[in-house]
Each structure stands twice: as C-alpha cells, then as structure tokens.
C-alpha positions in Angstrom: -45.3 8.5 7.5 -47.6 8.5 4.5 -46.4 10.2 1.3 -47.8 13.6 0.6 -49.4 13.3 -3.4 -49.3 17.9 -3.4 -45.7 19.0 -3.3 -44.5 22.5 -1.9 -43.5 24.6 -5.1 -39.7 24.4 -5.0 -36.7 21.9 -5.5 -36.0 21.6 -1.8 -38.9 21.4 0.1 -40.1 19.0 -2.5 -37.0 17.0 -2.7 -36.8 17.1 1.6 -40.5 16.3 1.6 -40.3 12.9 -0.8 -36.9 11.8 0.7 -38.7 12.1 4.3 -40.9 9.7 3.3 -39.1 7.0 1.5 -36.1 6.9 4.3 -37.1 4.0 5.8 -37.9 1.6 3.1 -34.6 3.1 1.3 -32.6 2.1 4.6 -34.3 -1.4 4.3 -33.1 -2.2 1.0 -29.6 -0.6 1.5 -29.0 -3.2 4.5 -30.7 -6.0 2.3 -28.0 -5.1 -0.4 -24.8 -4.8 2.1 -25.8 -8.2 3.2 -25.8 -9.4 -0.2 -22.9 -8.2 -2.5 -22.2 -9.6 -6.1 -18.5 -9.4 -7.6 -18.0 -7.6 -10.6 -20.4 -8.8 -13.8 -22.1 -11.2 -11.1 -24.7 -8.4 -9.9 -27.3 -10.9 -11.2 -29.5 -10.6 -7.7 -28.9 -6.6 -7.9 -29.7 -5.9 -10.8 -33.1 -7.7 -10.6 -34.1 -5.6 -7.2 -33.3 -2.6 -9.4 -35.6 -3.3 -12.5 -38.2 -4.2 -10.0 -38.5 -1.0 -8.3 -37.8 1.3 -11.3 -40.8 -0.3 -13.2 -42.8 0.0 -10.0 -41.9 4.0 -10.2 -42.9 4.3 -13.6 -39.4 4.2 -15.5 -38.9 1.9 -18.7 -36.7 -0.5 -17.4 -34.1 -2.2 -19.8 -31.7 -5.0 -18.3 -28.7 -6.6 -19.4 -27.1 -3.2 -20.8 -23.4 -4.2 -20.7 -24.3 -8.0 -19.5 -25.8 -7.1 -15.8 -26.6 -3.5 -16.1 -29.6 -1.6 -15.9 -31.3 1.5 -17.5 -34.2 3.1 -16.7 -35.5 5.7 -18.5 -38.2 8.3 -17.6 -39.2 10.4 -20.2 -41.5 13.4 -19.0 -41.8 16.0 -21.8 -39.6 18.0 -23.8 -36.5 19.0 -22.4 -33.1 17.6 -22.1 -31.5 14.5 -21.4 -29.3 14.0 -18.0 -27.7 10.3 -17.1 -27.6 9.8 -13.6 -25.0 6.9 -13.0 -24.5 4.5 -10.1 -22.3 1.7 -9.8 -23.2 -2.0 -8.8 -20.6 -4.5 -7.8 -18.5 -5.3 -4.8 -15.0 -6.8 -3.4 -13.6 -10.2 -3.1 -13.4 -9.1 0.8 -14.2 -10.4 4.4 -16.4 -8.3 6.0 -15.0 -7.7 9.5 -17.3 -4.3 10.9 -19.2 -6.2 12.9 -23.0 -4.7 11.5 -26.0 -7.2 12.0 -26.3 -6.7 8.1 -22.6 -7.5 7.5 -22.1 -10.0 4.7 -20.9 -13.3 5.0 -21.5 -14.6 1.2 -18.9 -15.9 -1.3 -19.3 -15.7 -4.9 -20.7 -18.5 -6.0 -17.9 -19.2 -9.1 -15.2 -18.7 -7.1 -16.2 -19.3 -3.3 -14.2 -15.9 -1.9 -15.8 -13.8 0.7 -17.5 -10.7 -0.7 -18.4 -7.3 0.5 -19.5 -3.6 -0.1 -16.6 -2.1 0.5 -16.7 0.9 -1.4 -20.3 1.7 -0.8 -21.8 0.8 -4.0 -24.4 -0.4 -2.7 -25.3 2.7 -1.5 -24.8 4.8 -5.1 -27.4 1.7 -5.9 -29.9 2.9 -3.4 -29.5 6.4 -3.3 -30.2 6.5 -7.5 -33.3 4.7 -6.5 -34.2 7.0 -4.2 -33.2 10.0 -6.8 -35.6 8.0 -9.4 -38.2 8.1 -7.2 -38.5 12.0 -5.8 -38.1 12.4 -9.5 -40.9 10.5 -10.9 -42.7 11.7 -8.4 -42.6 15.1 -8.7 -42.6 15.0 -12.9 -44.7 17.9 -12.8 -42.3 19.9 -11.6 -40.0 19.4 -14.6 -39.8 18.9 -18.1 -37.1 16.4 -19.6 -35.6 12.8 -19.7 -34.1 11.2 -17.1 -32.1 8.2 -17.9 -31.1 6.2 -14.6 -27.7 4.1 -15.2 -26.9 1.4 -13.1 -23.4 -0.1 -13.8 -21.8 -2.7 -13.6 -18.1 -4.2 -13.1 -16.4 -0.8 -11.8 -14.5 -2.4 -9.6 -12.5 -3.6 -12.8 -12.7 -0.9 -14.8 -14.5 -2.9 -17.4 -18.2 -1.4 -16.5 -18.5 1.9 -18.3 -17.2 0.4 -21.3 -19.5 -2.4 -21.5 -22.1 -0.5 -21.4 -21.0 1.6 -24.1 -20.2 -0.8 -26.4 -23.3 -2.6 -25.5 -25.3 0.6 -27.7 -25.9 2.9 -24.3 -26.0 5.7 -26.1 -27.3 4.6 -29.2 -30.5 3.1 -27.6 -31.6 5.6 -24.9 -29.8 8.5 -26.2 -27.1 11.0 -25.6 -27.1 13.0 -22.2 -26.6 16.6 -21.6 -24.9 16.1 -18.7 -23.5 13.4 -16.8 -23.8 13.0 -12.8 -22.7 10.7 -10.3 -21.5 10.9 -7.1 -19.3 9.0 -4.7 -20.0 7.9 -0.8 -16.3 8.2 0.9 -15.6 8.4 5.0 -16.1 12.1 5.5 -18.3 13.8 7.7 -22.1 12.9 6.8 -23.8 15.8 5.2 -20.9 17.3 3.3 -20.1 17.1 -0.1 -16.6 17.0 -1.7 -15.7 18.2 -5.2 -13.1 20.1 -7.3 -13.3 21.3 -11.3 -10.9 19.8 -13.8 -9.3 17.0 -12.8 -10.5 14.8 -9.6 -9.9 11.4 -10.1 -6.6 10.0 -11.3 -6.0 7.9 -14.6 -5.7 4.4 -13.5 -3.1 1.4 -15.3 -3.5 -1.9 -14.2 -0.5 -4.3 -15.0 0.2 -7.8 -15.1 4.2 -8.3 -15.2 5.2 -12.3 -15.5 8.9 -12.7 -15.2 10.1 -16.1 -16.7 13.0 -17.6 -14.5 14.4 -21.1 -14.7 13.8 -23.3 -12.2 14.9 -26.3 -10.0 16.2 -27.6 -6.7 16.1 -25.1 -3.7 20.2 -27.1 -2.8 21.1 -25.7 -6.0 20.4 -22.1 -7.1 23.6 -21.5 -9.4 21.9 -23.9 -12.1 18.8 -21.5 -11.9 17.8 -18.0 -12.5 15.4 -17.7 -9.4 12.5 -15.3 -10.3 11.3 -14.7 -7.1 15.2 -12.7 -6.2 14.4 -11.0 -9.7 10.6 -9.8 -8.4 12.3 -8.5 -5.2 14.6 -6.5 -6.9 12.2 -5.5 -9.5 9.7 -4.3 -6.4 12.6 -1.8 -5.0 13.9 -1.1 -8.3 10.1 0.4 -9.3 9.4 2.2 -6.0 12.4 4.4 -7.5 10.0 6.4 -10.1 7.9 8.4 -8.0 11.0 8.9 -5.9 13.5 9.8 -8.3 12.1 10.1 -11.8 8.9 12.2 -11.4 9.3 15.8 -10.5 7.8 17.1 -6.4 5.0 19.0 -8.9 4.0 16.1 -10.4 1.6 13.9 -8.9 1.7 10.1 -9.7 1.5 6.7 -7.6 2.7 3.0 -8.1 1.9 0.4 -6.3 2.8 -3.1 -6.3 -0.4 -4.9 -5.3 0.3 -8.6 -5.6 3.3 -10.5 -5.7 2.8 -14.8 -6.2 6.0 -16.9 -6.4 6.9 -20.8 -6.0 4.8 -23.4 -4.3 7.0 -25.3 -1.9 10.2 -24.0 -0.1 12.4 -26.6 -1.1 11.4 -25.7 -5.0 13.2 -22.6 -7.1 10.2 -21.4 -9.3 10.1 -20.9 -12.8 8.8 -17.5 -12.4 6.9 -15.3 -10.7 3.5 -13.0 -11.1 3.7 -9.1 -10.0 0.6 -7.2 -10.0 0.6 -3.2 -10.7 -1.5 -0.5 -10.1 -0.4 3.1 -11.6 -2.2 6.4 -11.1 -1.3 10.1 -12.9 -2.8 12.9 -14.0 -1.8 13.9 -17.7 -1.2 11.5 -20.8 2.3 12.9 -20.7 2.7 11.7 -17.0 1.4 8.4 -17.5 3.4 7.7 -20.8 6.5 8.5 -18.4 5.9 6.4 -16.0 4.7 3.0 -18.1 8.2 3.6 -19.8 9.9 3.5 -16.5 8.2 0.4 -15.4 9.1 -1.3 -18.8 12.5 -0.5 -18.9 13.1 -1.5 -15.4 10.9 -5.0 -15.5 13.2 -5.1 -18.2 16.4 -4.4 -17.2 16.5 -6.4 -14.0 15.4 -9.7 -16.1 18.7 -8.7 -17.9 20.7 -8.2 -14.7 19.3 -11.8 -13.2 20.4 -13.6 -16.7 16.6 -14.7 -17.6 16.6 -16.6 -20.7 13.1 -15.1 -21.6 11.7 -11.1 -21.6 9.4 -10.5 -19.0 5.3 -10.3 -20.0 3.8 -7.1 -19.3 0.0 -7.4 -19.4 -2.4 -4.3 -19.5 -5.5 -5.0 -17.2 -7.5 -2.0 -17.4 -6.5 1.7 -18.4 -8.9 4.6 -16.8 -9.1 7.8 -18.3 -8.8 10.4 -15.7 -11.5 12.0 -14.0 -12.7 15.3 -15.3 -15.0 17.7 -14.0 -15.9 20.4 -16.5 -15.9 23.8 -14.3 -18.8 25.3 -16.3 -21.1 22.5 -15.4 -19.8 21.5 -12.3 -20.3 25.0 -11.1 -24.1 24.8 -12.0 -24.2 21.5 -10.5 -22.2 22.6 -7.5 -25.1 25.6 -7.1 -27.3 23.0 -6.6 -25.7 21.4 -4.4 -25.5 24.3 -2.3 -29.0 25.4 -2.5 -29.9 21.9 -1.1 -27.8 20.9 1.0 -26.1 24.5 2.3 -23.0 26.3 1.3 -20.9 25.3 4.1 -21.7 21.9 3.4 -20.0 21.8 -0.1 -16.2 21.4 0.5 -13.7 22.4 -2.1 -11.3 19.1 -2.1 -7.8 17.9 -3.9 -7.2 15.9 -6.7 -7.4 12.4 -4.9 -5.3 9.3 -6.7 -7.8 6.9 -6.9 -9.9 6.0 -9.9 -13.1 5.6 -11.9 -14.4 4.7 -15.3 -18.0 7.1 -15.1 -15.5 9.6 -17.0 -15.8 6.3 -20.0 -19.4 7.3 -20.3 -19.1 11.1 -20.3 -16.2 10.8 -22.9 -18.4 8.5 -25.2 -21.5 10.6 -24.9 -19.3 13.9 -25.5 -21.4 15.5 -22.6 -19.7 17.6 -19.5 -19.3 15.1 -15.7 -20.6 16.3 -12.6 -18.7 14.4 -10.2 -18.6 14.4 -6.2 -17.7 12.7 -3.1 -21.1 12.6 -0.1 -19.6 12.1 3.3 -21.0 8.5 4.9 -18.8 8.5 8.2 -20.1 10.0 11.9 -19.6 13.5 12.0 -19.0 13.2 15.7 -16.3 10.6 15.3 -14.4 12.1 12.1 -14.4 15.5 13.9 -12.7 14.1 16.7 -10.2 11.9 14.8 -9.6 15.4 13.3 -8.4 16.9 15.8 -6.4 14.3 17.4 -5.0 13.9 13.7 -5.8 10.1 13.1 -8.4 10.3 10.8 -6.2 7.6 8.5 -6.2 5.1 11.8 -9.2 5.9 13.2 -12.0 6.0 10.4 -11.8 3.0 7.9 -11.3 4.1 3.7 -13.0 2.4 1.3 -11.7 -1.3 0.5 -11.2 -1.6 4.0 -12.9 -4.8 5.6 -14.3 -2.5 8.6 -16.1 0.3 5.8 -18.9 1.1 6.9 -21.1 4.3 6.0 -23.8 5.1 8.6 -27.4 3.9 7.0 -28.7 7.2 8.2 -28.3 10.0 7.8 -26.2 9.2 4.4 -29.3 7.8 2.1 -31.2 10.8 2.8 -28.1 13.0 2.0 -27.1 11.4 -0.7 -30.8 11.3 -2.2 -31.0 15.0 -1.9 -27.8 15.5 -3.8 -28.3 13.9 -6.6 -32.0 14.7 -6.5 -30.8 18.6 -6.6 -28.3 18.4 -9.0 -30.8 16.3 -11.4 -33.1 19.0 -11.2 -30.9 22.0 -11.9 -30.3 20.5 -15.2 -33.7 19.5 -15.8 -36.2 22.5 -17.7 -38.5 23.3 -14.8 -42.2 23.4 -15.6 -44.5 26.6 -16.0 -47.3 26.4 -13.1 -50.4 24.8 -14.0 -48.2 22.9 -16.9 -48.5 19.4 -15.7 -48.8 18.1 -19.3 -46.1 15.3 -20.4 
C-alpha cells in the first residue's frame, strides 16, 4: 500500500489511514526486536534502531539520556508539551514459545538467555509508529511532542536515570504524561482505572550471617540455610495475619541461594524480596514486619551477626489522575470504541513511568492494550483458565500476536497524543 500524502479531516480516519500503511514495516521491526533483546542498560542495539528511524521521521533525536535512552523531540508550533514514554529492555529469560522470531541471544556480559517477556519491545515499536502518524500529520496539530524511550525498567532504575540525567531540564516539562502497557488480554481492548493502578514496588536484598562448618556436625554451627527457611514461613505471615482483608499488599520471596556442597553448613545465606502496597502507610507497615521478623529469627537461630537488609529499588505507586485520564480515556474511546475501553482493578505489579510524571509535576495517563487472541482468551474465559491457559508477562511462552496489536496499540497512543495536543485551524499548516 502506498502512503496517502492528503489526510481525511479528523483524528481517526487520519490516525486509521497512516497506521494502515505503516503495518507492515512496523510488524518487521517488532519481530527484528523480539529476536534481539538487550537486558537492562544494555539496549545499545535498540536504542540505535530507534534514533535511526526518529531522525528519518523528522524528530531531533538525542541519545544516551539516562546512559542508553532516547528522546526525540518534534516540535510543530505553539502549543503544549506531551511525553509519550516507552520502555526498552528485556529479561534474563529462555524463550520457550516456539515463534520463528523467538530469541535465542545471551547478554553478552553475562552469557544468560534473554527475551521480551513483557512486551517492551512492542511499547518500542508502537511509540514509533505513534511518532510517525504524528509527524506525519503535523498539520493537523499544534504543539511538542517529546517521544521517550527508556531504559532499565525492568530494574526500576530507568525513569530515574533519565531524570537525573537533565530530562526535563533539556527538552522540557510535559503537560501530560502517557504511556501504555501490552498485557495478555483480548487484542483491541484497553484496560485502565483512575487513581491508583500500579502498586508501589520494594525490592530487598536480606543476607543472614550464620556460622559455618562440617555437614557431621551442626551443633558447632548456626546453619543459615534452617534460619532462611524459617525466615520464608515466618514472612508469608504478614499478608496473612498482619494486614487487614481491605488492605491490599503482596510479598514474595523470589530468590533463595544457600551453601555450595551438601556435605558443607554454609556461612550464610541470600533471600531475595519483592514487596507490593498501595499507600505509604501500607508499605511502611509492611517493611517493619519484614525487619522485625529477618530479625527476630536471626535471634531465635543464635546468629552471632544481624542480618543485612539491602534496598534494591523502591517504586512509587502508580497514579492515574481522574481528570486527565478521563480526557485521555475519551480518546481512547473515540478511537478505538466505547466497548473496547474496560474499567479494570488495581493490579499489584509495578512501574517506574509514575518517576517521570512525579519529577515533571504533570498528571499520568496510564493503560493496559490487550496483545493475546481474542478467540483464545474468550474461550479460556469461559472455561475459567485464563491463568493456565494464556501465558502473563515474564513468562518464557509471552507472546503478544504481531497483528493486530501494533496497529491497536499505535492508534491508542496516536489518539490519546492528539487529544492533548491543540488541533490546528483549517488552512493553518504553518509551524
């Protein structure tokens, strides 16, 4: 299909118009960056595809914002500014779904596997597909559009970067904040929720120090890997029996490393955390809890050393302003259709685009765009196995359908860019 220079008067035939054409080539470079996923801060091969085709669109390209990010920046006239934000990096994951574009690379520092497992690589291509119906229907609206492509989400670290790297000082302050989110729901519908969406997220490292020796003789140790056990069990007891059923809060014990040979008592042992709540009061509660018991099981075993409790990452949580998002969310509507745009629950996992919105002191516009088959999550639906039956993000088997997903999630962010961009009076096609 060639791509029509006169555009219909109108966000949505425009903005179904441009996305018709560029499909294909989008689709292309989605499966081109599946196959090829960089860990956190490593998006060096990413980020380069991205300049590239933002400076072939017209946009002022800047790279190495926040080490391996990328902003391009479109200005078109007077009007206001809006940040448009996708995220870059991927998983230290074997791919197991089986696509002919699966990835089989390692990084290259530390030689693990690596995938896309939460579909940034489709944020990526989608906010190049937004850039370009965008630039290439500037006369059509007035303002500056400043396309942010993040890296090192995945550990929370990202955002930050970015900010501290002068984002905000260098391209400017946004009105309004957007950025959306593929997750295994039906394609063509769109999940969001005002206030809050996303959970705060604490990441822990908790070392307890044990003594060690010979496996034949435990009573002259103080074994660390008994004392993690306990310490698991003991923390599962928070959300159980120290948060109230109103509340909402999660902890999860994600690694556990211990010992090196069975014959050997180790001298301690490594627990990873992950925390999710809602409320600074909440979370305050709970990182007490896990203190006092890390604690007070050291104290039971005998431990002639405190535990270490390392913070990781802390992530604010996820806001959606209501006045915003409801403008945003009328967007979303127009484009897309009203029965298309789900109203959803808080869900406990996390991000750090709320870091940017909180720096900039602008309102976030944040939702979910379905990426599994309609057909299949309908039916797992109604058989009630959607959890078994359609793979979540993180999983090995993720895998959002190419198409129709780009063009979805190109017209959503497309249409909600717009609706906050000043439109142009006809026949004004100045910049």
């Amino acid at each position: 299909m060639v791509c029509a220079t006169a555009w219909i008067i109108g966000p949505v035939p425009s903005i179904n118009s441009r996305v018709a054409c560029i499909t294909a080539d989008l689709a292309e470079l989605y499966r081109d960056l599946h196959a090829h996923p960089e860990l956190s801060f490593a998006e060096h091969r990413t980020a380069a595809i991205v300049a590239r085709r933002a400076k072939a669109l017209g946009y002022e390209v800047t790279e190495g914002v926040g080490k391996t990010g990328v902003v391009a920046r479109l200005a078109n006239g007077p009007g206001p500014l809006i940040l448009l934000r996708a995220d870059m990096d991927a998983l230290p994951l074997s791919e197991q779904t089986g696509l002919t574009y699966a990835s089989i690379d390692t990084d290259p520092d530390s030689g693990r596997p690596t995938m896309h497992a939460c579909g940034h690589d489709m944020h990526v291509t989608c906010l190049l597909g937004a850039l370009d119906v965008l630039a290439a229907a500037r006369e059509q609206w007035s303002g500056t559009v400043l396309g942010v492509f993040q890296p090192g989400e995945e550990i929370g670290l990202g955002a930050q970067a970015m900010v501290d790297d002068g984002l905000f000082e260098r391209f400017g302050k946004p009105e309004i904040v957007l950025a959306q989110h593929v997750l295994p729901i039906a394609v063509g519908t769109i999940a969001t929720r005002p206030g809050a969406i996303l959970s705060a997220n604490d990441s822990l490292r908790i070392t307890l120090h044990g003594r060690g020796g010979h496996s034949s003789r435990p009573e002259t140790t103080v074994d660390p890997i008994v004392m993690a056990a306990a310490t698991v069990l003991r923390l599962q007891t928070i959300v159980s029996r120290e948060i109230a059923a109103a509340d909402q809060a999660v902890v999860t014990v994600g690694t556990l490393h211990a010992g090196t040979k069975e014959n050997i008592i180790a001298a301690q042992a490594e627990l990873g955390l992950s925390i999710r709540t809602y409320s600074p009061e909440l979370r305050g509660k709970v990182l007490e809890a896990v203190r006092r018991i890390v604690h007070a099981e050291a104290d039971a075993a005998g431990a002639d050393r405190a535990p270490t409790i390392e913070h990781l990452t802390r992530l604010p949580v996820t806001i959606n302003e209501p006045v915003a998002l409801d403008k945003t969310r009328t967007a979303l509507r127009d484009a897309l259709g009203a029965e298309q745009v789900l109203e959803m629950g808080s869900f406990p996992a996390s991000e750090d685009v709320g870091i940017l919105a909180e720096a900039a002191g602008a309102p976030l516009s944040f939702w979910f765009f379905g990426g599994a088959d309609a057909a299949k999550f309908a039916a797992a639906q109604q058989k009630g196995t959607v959890d078994q039956d359609i793979p979540m993000n993180h999983s090995p088997y993720f895998a959002p359908l190419a198409e129709p997903t780009i063009s979805h999630g190109v017209t959503a962010l497309t249409a909600a860019a717009r609706a906050w961009l000043d439109p142009r009076r006809t026949g004004d096609v100045s910049a």
